[in-house]
C-alpha positions in Angstrom: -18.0 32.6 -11.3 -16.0 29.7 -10.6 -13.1 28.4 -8.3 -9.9 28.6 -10.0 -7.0 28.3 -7.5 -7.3 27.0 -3.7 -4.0 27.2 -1.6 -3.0 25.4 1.3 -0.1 26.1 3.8 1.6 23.5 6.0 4.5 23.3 7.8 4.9 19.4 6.3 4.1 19.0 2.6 4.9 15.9 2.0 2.5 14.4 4.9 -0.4 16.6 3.6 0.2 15.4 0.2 0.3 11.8 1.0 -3.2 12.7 2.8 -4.7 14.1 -0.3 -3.3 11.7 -2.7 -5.0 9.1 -0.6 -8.3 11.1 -1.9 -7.2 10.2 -5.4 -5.6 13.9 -6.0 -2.6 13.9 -8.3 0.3 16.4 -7.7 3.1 17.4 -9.5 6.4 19.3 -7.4 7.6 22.3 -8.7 7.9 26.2 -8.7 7.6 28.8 -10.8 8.8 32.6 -10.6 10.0 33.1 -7.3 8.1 31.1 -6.0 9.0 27.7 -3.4 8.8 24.0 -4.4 5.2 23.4 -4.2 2.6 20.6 -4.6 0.6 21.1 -7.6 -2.7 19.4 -8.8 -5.6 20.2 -11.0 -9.4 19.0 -9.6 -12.5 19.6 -12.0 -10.6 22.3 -13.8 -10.0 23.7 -10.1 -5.7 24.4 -9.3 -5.1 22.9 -5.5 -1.6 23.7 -4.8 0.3 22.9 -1.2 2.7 25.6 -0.2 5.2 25.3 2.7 4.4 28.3 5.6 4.9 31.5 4.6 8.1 33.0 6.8 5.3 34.9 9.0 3.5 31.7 9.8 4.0 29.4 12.9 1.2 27.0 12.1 -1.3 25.9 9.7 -4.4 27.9 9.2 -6.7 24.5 10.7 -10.0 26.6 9.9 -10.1 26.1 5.9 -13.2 23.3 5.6 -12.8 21.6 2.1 -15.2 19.2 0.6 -15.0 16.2 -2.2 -17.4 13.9 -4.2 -15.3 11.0 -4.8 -15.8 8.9 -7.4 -15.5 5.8 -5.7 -16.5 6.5 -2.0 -16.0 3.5 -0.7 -13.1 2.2 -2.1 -11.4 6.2 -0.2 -13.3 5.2 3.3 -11.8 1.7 3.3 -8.3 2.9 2.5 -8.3 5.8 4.7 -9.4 3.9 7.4 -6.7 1.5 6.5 -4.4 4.2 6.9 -5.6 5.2 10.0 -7.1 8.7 8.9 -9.2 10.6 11.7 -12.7 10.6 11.4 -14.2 13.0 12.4 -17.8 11.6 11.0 -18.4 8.2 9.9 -20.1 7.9 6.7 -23.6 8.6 6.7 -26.7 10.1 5.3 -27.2 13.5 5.9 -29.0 16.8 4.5 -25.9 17.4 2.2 -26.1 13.7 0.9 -23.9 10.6 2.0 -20.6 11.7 3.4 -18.0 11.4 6.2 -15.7 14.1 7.5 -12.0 13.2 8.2 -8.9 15.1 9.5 -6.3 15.9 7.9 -2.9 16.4 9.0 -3.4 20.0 9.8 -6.3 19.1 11.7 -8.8 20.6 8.8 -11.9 18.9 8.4 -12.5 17.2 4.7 -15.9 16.6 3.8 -15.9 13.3 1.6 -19.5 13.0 -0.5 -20.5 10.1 -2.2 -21.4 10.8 -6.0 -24.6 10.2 -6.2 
């Protein structure tokens, strides 16, 4: 089996793109079908698309828990720190390997891992 689609929902697209580009993710804007403007990005062969709310939703669904390795971990820490991204872990070694966990702006934790 593998992951081929992961959607997220948020009421600002633009701020949670900016969050996730800051993770090195690329997006492209556009829609297809019926569909609404959207946020569009490919990671390891795995679609990440950001969606505005649906018309039923008030908020963000903040439960969703991602996690990334990064490339270049340090380089990511520095800049969202930088940017004044909430931690909600600082980096450090745990069972899972090195890693922090930030907020993003839907209040989801991110797990960030360093590659090994």
């Amino acid at each position: 089996m593998k992951l081929k689609l992961l959607v997220i929902r948020t009421a600002n697209t633009q701020k949670l793109v900016d969050f996730y580009q800051l993770l090195g993710v690329s997006f492209d804007y556009h829609k297809h079908g019926n569909s609404p403007y959207h946020y569009s990005a490919t990671v390891d062969g795995t679609v990440m698309e950001i969606y505005p709310l649906t018309k039923n939703q008030t908020e963000a669904d903040g439960n969703l828990r991602l996690g990334f390795e990064l490339e270049d971990f340090d380089k990511v820490i520095k800049l969202l720190k930088e940017s004044q991204v909430r931690f909600a872990s600082e980096p450090a070694q745990t069972d899972f390997g090195f890693m922090a966990v930030v907020v993003d702006p839907d209040d989801r934790k991110v797990e960030l891992y360093k590659k090994p």
